[in-house]
C-alpha positions as MATLAB code, in Angstrom:
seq = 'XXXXXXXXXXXXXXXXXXXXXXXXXXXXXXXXXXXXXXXXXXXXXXXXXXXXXXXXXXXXXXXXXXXXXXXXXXXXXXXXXXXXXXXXXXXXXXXXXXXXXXXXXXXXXXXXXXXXXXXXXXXXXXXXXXXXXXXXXXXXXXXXXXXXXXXXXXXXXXXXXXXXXXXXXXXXXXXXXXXXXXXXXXXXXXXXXXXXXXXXXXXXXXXXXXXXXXXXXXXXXXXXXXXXXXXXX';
ca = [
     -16.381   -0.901  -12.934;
     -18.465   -3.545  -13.028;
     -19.084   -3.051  -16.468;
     -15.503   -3.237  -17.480;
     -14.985   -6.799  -16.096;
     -18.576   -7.946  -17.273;
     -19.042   -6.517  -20.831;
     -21.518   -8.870  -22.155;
     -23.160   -7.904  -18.589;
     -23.953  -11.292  -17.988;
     -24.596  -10.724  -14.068;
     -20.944  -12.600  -13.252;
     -17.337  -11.795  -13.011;
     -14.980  -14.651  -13.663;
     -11.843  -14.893  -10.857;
      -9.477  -14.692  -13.878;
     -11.052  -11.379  -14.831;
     -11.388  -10.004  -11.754;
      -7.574  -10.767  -10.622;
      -6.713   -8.746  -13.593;
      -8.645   -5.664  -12.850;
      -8.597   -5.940   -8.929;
      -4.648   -5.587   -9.565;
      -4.974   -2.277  -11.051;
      -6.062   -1.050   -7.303;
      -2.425   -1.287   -6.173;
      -3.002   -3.406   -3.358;
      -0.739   -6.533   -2.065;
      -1.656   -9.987   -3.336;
      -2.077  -10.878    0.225;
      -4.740   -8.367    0.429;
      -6.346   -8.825   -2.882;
      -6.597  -12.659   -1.683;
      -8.054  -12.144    1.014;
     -10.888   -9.488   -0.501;
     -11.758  -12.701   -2.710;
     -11.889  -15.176   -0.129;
     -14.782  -12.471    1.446;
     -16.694  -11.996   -1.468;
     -16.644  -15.207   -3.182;
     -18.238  -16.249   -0.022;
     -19.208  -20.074   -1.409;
     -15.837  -20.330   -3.372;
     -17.264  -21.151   -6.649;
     -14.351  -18.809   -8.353;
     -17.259  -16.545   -9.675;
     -18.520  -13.515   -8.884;
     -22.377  -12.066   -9.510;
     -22.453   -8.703   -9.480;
     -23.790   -7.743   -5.775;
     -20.375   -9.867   -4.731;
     -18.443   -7.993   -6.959;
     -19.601   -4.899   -5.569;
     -18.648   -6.170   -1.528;
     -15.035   -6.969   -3.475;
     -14.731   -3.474   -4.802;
     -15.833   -2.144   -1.227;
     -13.292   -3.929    0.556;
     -11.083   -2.554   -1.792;
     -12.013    0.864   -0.652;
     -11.841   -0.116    2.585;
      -7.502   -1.157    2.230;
      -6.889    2.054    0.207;
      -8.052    4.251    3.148;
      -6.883    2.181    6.249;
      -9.269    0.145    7.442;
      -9.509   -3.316    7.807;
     -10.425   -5.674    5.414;
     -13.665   -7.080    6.678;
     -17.186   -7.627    6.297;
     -17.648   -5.508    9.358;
     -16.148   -2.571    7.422;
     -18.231   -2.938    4.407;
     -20.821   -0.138    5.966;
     -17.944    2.387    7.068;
     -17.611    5.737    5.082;
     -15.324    5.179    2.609;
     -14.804    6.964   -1.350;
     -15.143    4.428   -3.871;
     -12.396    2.719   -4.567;
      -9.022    3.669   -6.964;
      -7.847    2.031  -10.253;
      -4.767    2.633  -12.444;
      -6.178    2.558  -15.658;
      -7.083    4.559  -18.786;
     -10.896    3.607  -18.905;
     -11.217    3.558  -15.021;
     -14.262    6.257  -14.318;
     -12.332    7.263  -11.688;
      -7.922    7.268  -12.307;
      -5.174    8.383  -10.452;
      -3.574   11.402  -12.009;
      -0.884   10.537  -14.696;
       2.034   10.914  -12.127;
       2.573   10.653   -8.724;
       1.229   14.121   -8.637;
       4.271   16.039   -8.077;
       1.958   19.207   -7.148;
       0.665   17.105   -4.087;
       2.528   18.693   -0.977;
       4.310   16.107    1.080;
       2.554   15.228    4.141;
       5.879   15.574    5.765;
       6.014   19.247    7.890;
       9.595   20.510    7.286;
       9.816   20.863   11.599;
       8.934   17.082   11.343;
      11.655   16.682    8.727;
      13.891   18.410   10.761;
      13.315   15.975   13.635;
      13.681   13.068   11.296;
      16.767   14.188    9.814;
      18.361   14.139   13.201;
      17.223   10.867   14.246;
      18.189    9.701   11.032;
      21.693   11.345   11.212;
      22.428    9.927   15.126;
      22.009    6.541   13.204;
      25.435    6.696   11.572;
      24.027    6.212    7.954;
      26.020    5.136    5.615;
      26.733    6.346    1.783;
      23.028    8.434    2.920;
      21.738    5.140    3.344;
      20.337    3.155    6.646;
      19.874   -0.769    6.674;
      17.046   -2.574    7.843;
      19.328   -3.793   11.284;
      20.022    0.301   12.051;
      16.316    1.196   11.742;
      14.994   -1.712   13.571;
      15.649   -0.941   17.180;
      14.044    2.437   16.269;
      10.550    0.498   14.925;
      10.874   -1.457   17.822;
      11.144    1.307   20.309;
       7.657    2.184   19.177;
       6.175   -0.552   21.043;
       3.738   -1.032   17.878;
       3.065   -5.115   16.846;
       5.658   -6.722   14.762;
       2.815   -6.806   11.477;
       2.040   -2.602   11.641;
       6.244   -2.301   11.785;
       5.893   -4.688    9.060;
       4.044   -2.561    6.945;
       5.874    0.512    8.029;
       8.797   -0.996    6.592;
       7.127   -1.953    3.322;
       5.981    0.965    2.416;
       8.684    3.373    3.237;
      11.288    1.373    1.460;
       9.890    2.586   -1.341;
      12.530    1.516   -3.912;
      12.842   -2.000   -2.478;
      16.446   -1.976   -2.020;
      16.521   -2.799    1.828;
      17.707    0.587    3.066;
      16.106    3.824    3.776;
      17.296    6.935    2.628;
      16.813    9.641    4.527;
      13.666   10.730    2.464;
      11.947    7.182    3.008;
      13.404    7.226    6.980;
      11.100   10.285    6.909;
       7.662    8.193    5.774;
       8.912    5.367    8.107;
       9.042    8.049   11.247;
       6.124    9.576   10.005;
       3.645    6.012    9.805;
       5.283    4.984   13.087;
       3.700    8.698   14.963;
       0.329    7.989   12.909;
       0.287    4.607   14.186;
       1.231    6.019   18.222;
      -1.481    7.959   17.293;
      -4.033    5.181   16.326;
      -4.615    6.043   13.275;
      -4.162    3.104   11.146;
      -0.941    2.381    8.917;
      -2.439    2.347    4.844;
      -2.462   -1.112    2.989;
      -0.841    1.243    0.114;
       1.182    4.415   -0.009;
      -1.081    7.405    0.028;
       0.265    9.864   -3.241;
       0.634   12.777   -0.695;
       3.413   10.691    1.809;
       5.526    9.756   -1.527;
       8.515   11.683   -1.425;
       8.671   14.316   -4.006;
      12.436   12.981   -4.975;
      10.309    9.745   -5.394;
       7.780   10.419   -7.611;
       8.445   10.038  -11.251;
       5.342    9.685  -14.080;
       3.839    6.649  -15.484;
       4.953    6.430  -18.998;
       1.895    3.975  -19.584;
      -0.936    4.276  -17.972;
      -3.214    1.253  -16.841;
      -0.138   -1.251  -18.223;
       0.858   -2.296  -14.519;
      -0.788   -1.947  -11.882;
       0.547    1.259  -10.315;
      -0.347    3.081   -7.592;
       0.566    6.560   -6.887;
       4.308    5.653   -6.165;
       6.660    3.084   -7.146;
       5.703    1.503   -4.710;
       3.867   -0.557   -7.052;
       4.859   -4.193   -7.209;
       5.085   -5.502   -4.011;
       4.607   -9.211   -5.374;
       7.794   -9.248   -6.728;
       9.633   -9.333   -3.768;
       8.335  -12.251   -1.865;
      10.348  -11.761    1.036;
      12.324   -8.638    2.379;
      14.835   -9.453    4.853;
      14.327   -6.226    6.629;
      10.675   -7.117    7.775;
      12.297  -10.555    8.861;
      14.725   -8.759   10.984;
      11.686   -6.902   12.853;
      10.199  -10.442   13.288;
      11.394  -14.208   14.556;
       8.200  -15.505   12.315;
       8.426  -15.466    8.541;
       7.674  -11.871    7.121;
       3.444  -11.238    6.574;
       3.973  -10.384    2.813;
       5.223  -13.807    1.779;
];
């Protein structure tokens, strides 16, 4: 990796550089700002390599959970993920569609049911309908956040009963303390979500299209779960 962003191998990785490839991990720009505020711990904007190796770390660290801190840095973690072509390591091609969902049918079941007392409309539930639900949790206002974010996977401010599913199912892994993912995991995409990536490495994808978060500065549903401004502004 390393490497890639430092051909000449010149010992440093410029910020501009580094945006560019850091992107291809699939993580928020909140996230990815705050994994360069860590490593470029003297804020020149430049990166020698032993700092670009604590970045690439921490981006481990958000694709598998945990918290993006120096206290993580020395946690068990696989190295981290890029979308791209050259990448030694690189998501499949698609969203593998021969990943099971992580969604048990009996939990679908459940879901379905909760999803159906909600009086959906055209199959679809807004943000105002699923709130009380999120709320009922009893989890903080940022991990509903999240929740939200990631199951509305086609950014449209309503979850279908599919994406109800990965909200009800993040909520229970939450209860459960384990911790909410900065990114969708490939295996909780829904398989009527997943589609291929035509071109690899040309945006930064992730295993979903739940992909470019950026774009959306603000969705009104995590504002309804919150009186303070939404997290992923």
């Amino acid at each position: 990796y390393s490497s890639q962003v430092d051909s000449t191998n010149a010992g440093r990785v410029l910020a501009s550089d580094a945006a560019v490839f850091l992107k291809k991990s699939g993580l928020t720009d909140l996230v990815l700002g705050k994994i360069w505020d860590l490593a470029d711990t003297d804020g020149k904007g430049i990166l020698n390599k032993q700092e670009f190796f604590v970045a690439l770390r921490l981006v481990a660290c958000a694709q598998n959970g945990l918290d993006v801190s120096l206290s993580s840095l020395n946690l068990p973690v696989p190295p981290p993920r890029f979308t791209d072509t050259s990448s030694p390591l690189l998501f499949s091609g698609t969203a593998s569609s021969d990943v099971p969902w992580a969604v048990k049918p009996e939990d679908k079941a459940k879901y379905d049911a909760i999803f159906d007392s909600l009086n959906p409309v055209n199959g679809l539930l807004s943000g105002d309908k699923v709130k009380p639900v999120l709320l009922n949790s009893k989890l903080p206002v940022d991990i509903l956040g999240r929740v939200w974010e990631l199951s509305d996977i086609d950014r449209d401010g309503m979850l279908d009963r599919d994406e109800f599913s990965v909200a009800m199912f993040l909520v229970y892994c939450a209860l459960e303390k384990e911790p909410v993912p900065m990114s969708l995991p490939a295996a909780l995409v829904p398989p009527s979500k997943r589609k291929p990536i035509s071109v690899p490495g040309a945006m930064p994808l992730i295993p979903s299209s739940a992909a470019t978060k950026e774009s959306h500065p603000s969705l009104p549903p995590v504002g309804v779960l919150s009186a303070k401004p939404p997290l992923t502004q």
